[in-house]
C-alpha positions, -999 to 999 in steps of 0.1 A, spaced: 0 0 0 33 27 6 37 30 -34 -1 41 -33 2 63 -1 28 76 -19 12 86 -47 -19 101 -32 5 123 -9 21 130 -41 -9 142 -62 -23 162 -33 7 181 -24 12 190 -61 -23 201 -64 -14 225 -35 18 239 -48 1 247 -84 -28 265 -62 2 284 -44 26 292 -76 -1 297 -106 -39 302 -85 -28 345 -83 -25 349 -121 -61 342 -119 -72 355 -92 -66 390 -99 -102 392 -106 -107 388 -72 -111 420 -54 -91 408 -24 -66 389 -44 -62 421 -71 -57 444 -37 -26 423 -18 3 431 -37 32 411 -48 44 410 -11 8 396 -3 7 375 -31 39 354 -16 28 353 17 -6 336 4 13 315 -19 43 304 12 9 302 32 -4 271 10 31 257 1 30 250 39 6 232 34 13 215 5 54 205 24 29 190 49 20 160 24 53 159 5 75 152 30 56 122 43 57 109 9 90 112 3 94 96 31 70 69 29 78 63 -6 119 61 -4 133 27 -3 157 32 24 124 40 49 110 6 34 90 21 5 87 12 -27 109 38 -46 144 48 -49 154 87 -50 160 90 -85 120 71 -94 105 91 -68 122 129 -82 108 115 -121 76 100 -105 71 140 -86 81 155 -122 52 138 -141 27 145 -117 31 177 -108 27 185 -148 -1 164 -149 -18 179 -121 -7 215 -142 -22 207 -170 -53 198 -154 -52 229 -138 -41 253 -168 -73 236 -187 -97 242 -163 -88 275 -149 -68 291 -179 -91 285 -206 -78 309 -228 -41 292 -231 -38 271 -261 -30 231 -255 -9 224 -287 9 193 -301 45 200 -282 30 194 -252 13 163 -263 46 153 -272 63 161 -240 35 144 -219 48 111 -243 85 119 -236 81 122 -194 60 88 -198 88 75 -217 112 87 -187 91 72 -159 91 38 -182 129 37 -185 133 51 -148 114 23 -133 130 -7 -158 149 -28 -141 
């Protein structure tokens, strides 16, 4: 169950950090939001990277072989990599309509896949 754990704490803390490093671009329609500043702005988004560290660290933890998980350092940094751009791209479709989802990035989703695949071959 660890590689799963892993995951989850993975996909959750990734979810926070996009809120925390991307939400403010769109926000700025929100009165409150539009009125903080930049110096407001970071202490919002260090406010939900707390959060976010709070569910990372356990799964790097959980998840690294030498703590009896399922991973070794270098599958768990490639296994982070491809889903903190999943869980962007996810975002950036649903919130950021207006950017364009083209063919390169198709392509790059294939070529991180591709990584995980070699990075987990034995």
């Amino acid at each position: 169950m660890k590689p799963y754990y892993t995951i989850i704490l993975l996909i959750f803390s990734n979810v926070l950090m996009t809120i925390a490093w991307y939400a403010h671009l769109k926000f700025t329609k929100i009165p409150f939001f539009s009125s903080l500043g930049l110096f407001g702005i970071i202490l919002f988004g260090w406010c939900v990277a707390f959060f976010e560290y709070c569910l990372l660290i356990p799964a790097n933890k959980y998840g690294y072989i030498g703590n009896g998980g399922s991973f070794d350092i270098w599958q768990l940094k490639v296994l982070q990599e491809v889903i903190t751009l999943s869980v962007f791209s996810v975002f950036a479709l649903l919130i950021f309509k207006s950017e364009a989802f083209r063919i390169n990035h198709i392509i790059s989703f294939v070529f991180l896949v591709l990584a995980v695949y070699f990075m987990f071959k034995k």
